[in-house]
C-alpha positions in Angstrom: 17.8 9.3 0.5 15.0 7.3 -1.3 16.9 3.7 0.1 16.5 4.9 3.6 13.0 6.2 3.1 12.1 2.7 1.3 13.8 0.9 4.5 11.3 3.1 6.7 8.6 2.7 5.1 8.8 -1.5 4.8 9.1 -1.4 8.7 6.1 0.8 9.1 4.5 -1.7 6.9 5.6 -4.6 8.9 4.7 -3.1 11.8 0.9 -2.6 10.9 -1.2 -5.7 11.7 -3.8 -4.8 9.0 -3.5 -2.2 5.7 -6.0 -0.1 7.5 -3.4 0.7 10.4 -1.1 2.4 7.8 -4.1 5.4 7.0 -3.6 7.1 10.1 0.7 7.6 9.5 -0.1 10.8 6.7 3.7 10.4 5.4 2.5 7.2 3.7 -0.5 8.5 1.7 -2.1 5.3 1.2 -4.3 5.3 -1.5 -6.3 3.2 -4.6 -3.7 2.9 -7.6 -5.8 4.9 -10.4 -5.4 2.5 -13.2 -5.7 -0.9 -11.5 -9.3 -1.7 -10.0 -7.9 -5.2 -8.6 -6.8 -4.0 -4.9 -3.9 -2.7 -6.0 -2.7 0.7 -3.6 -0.1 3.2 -3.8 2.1 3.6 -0.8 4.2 7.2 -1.1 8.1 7.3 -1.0 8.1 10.8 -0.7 7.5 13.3 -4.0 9.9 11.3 -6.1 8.1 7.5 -6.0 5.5 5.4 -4.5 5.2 1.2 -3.4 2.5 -0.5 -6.0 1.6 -2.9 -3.6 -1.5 -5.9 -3.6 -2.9 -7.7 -1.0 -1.4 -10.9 -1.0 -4.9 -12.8 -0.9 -6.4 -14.2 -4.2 -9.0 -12.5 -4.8 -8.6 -10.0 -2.2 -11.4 -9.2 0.5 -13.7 -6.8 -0.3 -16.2 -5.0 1.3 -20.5 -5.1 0.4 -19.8 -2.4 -2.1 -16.8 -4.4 -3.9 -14.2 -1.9 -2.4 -11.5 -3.3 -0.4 -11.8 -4.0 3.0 -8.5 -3.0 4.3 -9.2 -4.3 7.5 -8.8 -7.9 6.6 -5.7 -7.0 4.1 -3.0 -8.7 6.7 0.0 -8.7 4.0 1.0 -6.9 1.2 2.8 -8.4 -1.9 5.2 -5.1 -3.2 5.2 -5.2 -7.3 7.0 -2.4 -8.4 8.4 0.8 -7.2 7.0 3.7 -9.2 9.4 6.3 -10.2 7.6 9.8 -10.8 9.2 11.4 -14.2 
């Protein structure tokens, strides 16, 4: 179950032109990874795990206030899937 949801969700990903595209699909519940203040985002697998993904840019773009301007974000670089225990 989790292989086919991780297949899903890497198309819906792909098929986004910007990060900010994936807010409006609710089953993804993009959102700011709570330890990492670097760009890094949580993209949900479902209840059991989550993508840790970062925009592939160096330094990522960022908005006036220093948040990320997911607008610009145009790919994502997936780190680690996080396992919920």
């Amino acid at each position: 179950m989790l292989a086919a949801t991780i297949r899903r969700r890497l198309c819906e990903i792909n098929a986004v032109t910007h990060l900010g595209e994936l807010r409006r699909l609710p089953s993804a519940r993009l959102r700011r990874h709570p330890a990492r203040d670097n760009g890094s985002m949580l993209i949900s697998l479902g209840p059991a795990a989550d993508f840790l993904v970062h925009p592939r840019d160096d330094p990522p773009p960022t908005l006036l206030d220093g948040g990320l301007d997911e607008f610009r974000v145009r790919t994502l670089v997936v780190l680690a899937i996080a396992i919920a225990s």
